[in-house]
C-alpha positions in Angstrom: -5.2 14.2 -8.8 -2.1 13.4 -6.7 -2.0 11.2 -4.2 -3.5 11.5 -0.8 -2.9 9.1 2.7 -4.9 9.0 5.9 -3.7 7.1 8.5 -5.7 6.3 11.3 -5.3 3.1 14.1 -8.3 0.7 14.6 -8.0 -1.6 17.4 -4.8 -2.7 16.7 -4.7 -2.1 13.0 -3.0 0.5 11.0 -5.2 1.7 9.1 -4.0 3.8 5.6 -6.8 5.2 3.5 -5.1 5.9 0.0 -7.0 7.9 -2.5 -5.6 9.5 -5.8 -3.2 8.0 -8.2 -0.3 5.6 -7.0 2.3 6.5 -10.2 5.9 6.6 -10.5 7.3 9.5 -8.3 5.1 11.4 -5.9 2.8 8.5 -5.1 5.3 5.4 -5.4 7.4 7.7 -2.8 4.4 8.4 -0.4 3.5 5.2 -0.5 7.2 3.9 0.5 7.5 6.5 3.5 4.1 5.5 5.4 5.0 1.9 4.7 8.7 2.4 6.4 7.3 4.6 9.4 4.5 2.1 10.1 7.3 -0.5 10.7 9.8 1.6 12.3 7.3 2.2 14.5 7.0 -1.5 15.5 3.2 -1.9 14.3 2.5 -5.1 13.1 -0.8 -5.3 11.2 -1.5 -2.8 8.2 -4.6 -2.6 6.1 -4.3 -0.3 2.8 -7.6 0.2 1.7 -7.1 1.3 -2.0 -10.9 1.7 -2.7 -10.1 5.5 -3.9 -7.5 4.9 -5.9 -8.0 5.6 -9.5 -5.0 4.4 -11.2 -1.9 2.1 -10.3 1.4 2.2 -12.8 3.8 -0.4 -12.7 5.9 0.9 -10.6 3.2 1.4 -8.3 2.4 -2.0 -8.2 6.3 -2.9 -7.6 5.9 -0.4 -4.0 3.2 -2.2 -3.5 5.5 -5.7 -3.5 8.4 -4.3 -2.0 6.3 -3.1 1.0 4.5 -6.2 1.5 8.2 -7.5 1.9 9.3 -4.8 3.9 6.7 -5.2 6.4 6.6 -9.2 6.3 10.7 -8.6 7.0 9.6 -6.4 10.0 7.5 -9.7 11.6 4.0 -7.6 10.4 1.4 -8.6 7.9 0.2 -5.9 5.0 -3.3 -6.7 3.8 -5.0 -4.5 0.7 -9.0 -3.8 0.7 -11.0 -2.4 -2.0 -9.0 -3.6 -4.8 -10.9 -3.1 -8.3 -10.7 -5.8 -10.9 -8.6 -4.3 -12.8 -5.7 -3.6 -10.1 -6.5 -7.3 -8.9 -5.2 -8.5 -12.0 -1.9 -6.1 -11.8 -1.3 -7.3 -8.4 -2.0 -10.7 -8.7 0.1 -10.6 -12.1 2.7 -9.3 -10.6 2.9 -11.4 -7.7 2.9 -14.7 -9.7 5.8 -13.2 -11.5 
């Protein structure tokens, strides 16, 4: 299953719904391309609920860093939801690194 983004605005949230697999390639690439046009596009607040995701690589999980940056750089904030345990403890891993 490739990977698959919704986005959608509530109140003044963006709002990306990310289902499928975030690997090296199509997904880290998809991923990277929302995350820039959300910021070019001056919005500040994005949520990236990750509750249908069924697998992260490690270089999904570096996208996942580089766009909290990108977005923190842009004055916004990124916030994940629905994290599993498992990708908790990649994220969390990786951020402490």
């Amino acid at each position: 299953m490739s990977l698959m983004l919704k986005t959608r605005e509530v109140d003044d949230v963006m709002v990306v719904d990310v289902s499928g697999r975030i690997t090296l390639g199509q997904g880290t690439s998809a991923i990277r391309g929302v995350l820039r046009g959300l910021v070019a596009d001056g919005k500040k607040k994005i949520l990236l609920n990750l509750s249908k995701v069924r697998n992260i690589d490690s270089a999904g999980i570096a996208e996942l860093v580089s766009g909290y940056a990108r977005v923190a750089d842009g004055g916004g904030s990124l916030k994940l939801l629905g994290l599993t345990s498992r990708m908790k403890e990649k994220v969390l891993g990786a951020r402490a690194m």
